[in-house]
N, C-alpha and C positions, 0 to 999 in steps of 0.2 A: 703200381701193381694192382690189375682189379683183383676181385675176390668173386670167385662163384657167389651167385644170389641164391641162398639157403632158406631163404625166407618163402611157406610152402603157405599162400595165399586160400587153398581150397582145403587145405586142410583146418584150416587157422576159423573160416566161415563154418564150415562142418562140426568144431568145437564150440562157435558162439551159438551154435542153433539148440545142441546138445544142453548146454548151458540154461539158455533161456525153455527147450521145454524141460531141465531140472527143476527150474523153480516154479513152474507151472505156469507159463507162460505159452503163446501161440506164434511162433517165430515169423506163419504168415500172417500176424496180423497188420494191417496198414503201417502203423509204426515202426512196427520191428521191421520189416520185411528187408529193409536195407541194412539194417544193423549190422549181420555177419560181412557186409562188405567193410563198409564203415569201421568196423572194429579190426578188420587185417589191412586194412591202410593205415590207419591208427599205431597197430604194431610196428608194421613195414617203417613207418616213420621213427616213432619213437627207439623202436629196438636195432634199428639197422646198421647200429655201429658193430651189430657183434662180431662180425667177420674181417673187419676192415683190419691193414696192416700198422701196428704199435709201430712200426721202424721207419714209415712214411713223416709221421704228426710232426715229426720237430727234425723233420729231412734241412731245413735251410738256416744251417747254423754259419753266425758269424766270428768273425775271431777280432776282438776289442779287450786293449789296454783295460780292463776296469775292473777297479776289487772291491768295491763295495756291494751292496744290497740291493738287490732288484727286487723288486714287488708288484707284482697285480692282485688287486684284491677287491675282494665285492662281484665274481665271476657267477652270475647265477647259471643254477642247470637244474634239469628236475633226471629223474632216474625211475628206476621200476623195481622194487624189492623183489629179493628172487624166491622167496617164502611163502609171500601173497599177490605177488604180480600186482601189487598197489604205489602209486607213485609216491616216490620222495622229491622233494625238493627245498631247493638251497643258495645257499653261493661259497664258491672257494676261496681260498684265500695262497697263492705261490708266491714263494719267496726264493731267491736262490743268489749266490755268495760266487759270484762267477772264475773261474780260472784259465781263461784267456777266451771262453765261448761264450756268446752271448745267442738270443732266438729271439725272432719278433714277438712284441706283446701277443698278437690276434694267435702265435702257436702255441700260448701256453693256456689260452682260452679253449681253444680245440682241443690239448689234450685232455680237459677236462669234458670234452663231450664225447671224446673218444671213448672213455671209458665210464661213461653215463650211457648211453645208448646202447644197454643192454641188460639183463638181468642181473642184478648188483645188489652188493651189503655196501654202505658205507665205508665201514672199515678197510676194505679189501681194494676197493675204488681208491682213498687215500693213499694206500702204499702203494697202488699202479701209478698213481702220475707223478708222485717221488718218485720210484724207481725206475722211470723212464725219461726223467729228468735226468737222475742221477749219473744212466747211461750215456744217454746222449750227448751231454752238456762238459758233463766230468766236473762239475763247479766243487769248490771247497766246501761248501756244503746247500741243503734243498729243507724247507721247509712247506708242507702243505698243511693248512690248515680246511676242513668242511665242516657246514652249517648247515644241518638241513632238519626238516618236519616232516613225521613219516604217516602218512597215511592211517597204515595199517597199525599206527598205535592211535591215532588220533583219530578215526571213526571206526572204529572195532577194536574188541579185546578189551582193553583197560578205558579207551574213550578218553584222551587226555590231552585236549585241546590244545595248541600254543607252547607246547613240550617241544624243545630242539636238541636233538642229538649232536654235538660237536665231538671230532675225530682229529688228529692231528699225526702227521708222519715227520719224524726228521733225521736227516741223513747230514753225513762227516759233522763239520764244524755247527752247524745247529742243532745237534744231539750231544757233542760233547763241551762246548764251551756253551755255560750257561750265560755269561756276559752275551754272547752273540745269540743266544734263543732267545732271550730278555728282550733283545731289540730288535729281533722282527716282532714277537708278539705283542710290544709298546708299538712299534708299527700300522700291527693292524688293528688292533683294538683302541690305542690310543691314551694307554693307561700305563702310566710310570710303578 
């Protein structure tokens, strides 16, 4: 399904101009001069998932005998705080306790960029790609776990370098069976 392109490229240049002459800056000067291009391809890229369809990412589900643990872990993605438009980044960690559906590894990679590619909190990003696991899969239960360094605490504001924010969602049987959260989080961390 495409998606209308929402993404207003002259408008986005006419902000970075604004910008640079707030801080006292010459937007035509030799350097800048391309900057307002540069900085809405920049966006175009980074933010261009925000339109795209949640019901497409995990479209090609398989149906397999298998009841254990699935895991991809170590899924880097960066993102763009929606507070300070400063990037986070990180890597995921999906787990999920399958109930006759299974999805290729590379869709659960994607959906974490699906829902990176756009103006985001961590938190909120977490329970989107649990609960679009959740739906689409129907497994006994979804585990995500994210790691990320946010910019916007680590060169402004408090200034606190090497600080990582971890977030975690979990749905059916890895929320309520602690034996089964125990053992994705032994899992992915590695630690009994």
């Amino acid at each position: 399904m495409d998606v209308p392109d929402k993404i207003d490229d002259a408008k986005i240049q006419e902000g970075v101009r604004m910008i640079l002459e707030g801080v006292g800056e010459d937007p035509n000067r030799e350097g800048l001069l391309a900057t307002p291009h540069r900085i809405a391809k920049m966006y175009r890229e980074i933010l261009g998932g925000m339109h795209d369809d949640s019901t497409e990412v995990l479209s090609a589900v398989f149906y397999e005998d298998y009841d254990e643990i699935v895991l991809l872990k170590d899924i880097p993605f960066f993102s763009m705080c929606e507070h300070h438009l400063m990037p986070f980044t990180g890597k995921a960690h999906i787990a999920y306790l399958p109930d006759g559906k299974i999805v290729g590894l590379s869709k659960l990679a994607r959906a974490v960029d699906h829902f990176a590619r756009r103006p985001q909190i961590q938190e909120r990003m977490t329970a989107q790609i649990a609960d679009l696991i959740s739906h689409k899969l129907e497994p006994k239960g979804v585990a995500v776990v994210l790691e990320a360094t946010h910019t916007c605490m680590t060169m402004r504001g408090v200034k606190k370098p090497g600080s990582t924010m971890t977030t975690s969602a979990m749905r059916g049987v890895m929320r309520e069976n602690l034996a089964t959260r125990n053992e994705v989080l032994t899992l992915i961390y590695g630690k009994a």
